[in-house]
C-alpha positions as CSV (number, residue, x, y, z in Angstrom):
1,X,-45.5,31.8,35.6
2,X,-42.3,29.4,36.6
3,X,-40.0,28.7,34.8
4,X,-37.7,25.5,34.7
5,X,-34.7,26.3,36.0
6,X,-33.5,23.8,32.4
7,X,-35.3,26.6,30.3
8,X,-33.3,29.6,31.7
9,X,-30.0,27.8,32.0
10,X,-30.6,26.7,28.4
11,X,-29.2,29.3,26.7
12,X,-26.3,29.8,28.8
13,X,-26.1,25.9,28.0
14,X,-25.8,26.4,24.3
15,X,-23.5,29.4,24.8
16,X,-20.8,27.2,26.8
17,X,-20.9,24.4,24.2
18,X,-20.5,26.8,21.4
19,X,-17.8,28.4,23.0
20,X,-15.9,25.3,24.3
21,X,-15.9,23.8,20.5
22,X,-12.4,23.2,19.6
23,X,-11.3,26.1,16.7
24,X,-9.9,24.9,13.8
25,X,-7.9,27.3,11.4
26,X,-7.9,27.3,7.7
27,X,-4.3,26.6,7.3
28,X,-1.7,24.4,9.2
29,X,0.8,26.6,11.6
30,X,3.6,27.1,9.4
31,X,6.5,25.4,11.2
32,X,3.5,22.0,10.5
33,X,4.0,22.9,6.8
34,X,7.7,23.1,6.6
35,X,7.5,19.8,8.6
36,X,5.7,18.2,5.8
37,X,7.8,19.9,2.7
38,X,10.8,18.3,4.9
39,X,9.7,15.1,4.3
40,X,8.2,15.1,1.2
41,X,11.7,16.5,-0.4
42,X,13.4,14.0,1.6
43,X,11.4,11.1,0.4
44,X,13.2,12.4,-3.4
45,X,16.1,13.6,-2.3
46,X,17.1,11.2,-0.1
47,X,18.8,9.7,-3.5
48,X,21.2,12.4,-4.2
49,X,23.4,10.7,-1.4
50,X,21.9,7.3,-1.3
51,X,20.6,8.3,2.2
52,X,18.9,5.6,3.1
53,X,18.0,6.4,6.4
54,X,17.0,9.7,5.4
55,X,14.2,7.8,3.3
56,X,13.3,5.5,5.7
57,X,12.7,8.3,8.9
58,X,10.0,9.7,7.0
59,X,7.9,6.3,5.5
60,X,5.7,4.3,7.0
61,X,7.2,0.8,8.2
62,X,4.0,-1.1,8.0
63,X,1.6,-2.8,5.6
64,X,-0.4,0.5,5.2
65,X,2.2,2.1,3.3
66,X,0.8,2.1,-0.9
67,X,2.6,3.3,-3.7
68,X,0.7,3.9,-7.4
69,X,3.8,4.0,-9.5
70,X,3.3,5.5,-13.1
71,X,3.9,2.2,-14.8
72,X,0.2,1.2,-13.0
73,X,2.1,-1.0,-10.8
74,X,2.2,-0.5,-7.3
75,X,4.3,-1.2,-4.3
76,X,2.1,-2.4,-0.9
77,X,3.8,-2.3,2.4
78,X,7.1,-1.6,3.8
79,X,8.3,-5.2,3.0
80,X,7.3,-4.8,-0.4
81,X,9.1,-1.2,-0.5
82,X,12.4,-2.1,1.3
83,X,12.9,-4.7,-1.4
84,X,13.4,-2.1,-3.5
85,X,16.8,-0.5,-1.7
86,X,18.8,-3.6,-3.8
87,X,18.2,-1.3,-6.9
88,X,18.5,2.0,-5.6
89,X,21.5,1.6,-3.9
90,X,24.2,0.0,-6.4
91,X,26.8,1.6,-8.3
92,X,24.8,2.1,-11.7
93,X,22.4,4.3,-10.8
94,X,23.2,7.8,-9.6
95,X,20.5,10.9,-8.7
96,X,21.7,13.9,-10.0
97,X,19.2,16.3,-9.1
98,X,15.3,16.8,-8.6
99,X,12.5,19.8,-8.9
100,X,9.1,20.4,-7.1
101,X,6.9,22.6,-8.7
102,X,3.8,24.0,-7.8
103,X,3.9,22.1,-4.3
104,X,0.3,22.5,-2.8
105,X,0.0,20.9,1.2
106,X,-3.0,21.1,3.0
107,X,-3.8,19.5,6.2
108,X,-6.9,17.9,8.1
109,X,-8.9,19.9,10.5
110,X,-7.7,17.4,13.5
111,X,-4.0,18.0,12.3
112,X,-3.4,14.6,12.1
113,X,-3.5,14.0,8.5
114,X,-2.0,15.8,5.5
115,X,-1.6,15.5,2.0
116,X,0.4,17.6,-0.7
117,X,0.1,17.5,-4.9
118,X,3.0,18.9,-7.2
119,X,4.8,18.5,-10.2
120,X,8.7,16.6,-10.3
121,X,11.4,16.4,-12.3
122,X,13.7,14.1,-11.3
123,X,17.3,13.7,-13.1
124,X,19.6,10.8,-13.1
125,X,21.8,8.0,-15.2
126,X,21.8,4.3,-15.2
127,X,25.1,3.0,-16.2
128,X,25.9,6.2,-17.3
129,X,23.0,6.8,-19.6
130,X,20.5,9.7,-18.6
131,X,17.3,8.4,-17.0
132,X,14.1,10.4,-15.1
133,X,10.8,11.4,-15.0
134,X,9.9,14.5,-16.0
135,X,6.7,16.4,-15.4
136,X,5.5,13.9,-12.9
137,X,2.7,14.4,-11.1
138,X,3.0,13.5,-7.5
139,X,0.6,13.3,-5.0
140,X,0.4,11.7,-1.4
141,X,-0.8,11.4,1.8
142,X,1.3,12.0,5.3
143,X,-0.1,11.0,8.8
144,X,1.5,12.1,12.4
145,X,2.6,9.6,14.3
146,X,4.4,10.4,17.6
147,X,4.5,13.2,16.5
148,X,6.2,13.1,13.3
149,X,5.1,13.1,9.7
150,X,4.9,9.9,7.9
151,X,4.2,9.6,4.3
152,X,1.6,6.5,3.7
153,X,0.4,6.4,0.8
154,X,2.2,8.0,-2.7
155,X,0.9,8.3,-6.2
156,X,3.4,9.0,-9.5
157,X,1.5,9.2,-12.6
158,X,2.5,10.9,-16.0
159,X,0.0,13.0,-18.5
160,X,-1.1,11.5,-21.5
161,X,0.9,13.3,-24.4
């Protein structure tokens, strides 16, 4: 009896493809990790100096970026975003420190796509007068463009007390 030379090479076949499959770890290389954490603190901290072009290396400049701020309002696109810089940056209101708790970053199998969920305190005055969240629960969502992480989408809510 003869057999096709398709049914011997089959399971040689199925061997190669299994082997060839790309391998995808459980966690992100670490230096990946600390690139994310990098721009998630800058995207906060960024404030403390009034850094602006800290903040603006590690957004998204285009009509994807989406912000869900805690007031159920939200912020759509970079134009919308960049409006926001005449606030931020005058005299009155000054950053005087932030904390990230229980930072959690996980990224996509294709390493293309993260996202990250923690807890911030943020501190800071207005005229003087002490202003900030606190207990603020922060998620978002980074992609890699060129090869650097961009953050595209952000969500600041605060628990029901």
């Amino acid at each position: 009896m003869k057999r096709s030379v398709l049914a011997i090479m089959s399971p040689y076949l199925i061997l190669g493809i299994i082997l060839c499959q790309p391998v995808f770890t459980e966690t992100a290389p670490i230096d990946e990790k600390a690139a994310i954490e990098k721009a998630i603190r800058a995207s906060i901290g960024w404030a403390l100096t009034k850094d602006r072009p800290l903040l603006e290396s590690v957004l998204a400049h285009d009509d994807r970026l989406f912000i869900f701020n805690p007031d159920a309002g939200s912020t759509v696109g970079w134009l919308q975003f960049a409006k926001g810089f005449d606030f931020w940056m005058v005299p009155d209101f000054k950053m005087t420190g932030f904390e990230i708790r229980n930072l959690r970053i996980d990224v996509s199998n294709s390493g293309t796509v993260a996202w990250w969920s923690c807890i911030l305190d943020e501190a800071a005055s207005w005229a003087g007068r002490p202003v900030g969240w606190k207990d603020t629960r922060w998620t978002g969502v980074l992609e890699k463009r060129a090869g650097k992480w961009l953050i595209v989408q952000m969500h600041f809510s605060f628990a029901a007390r």
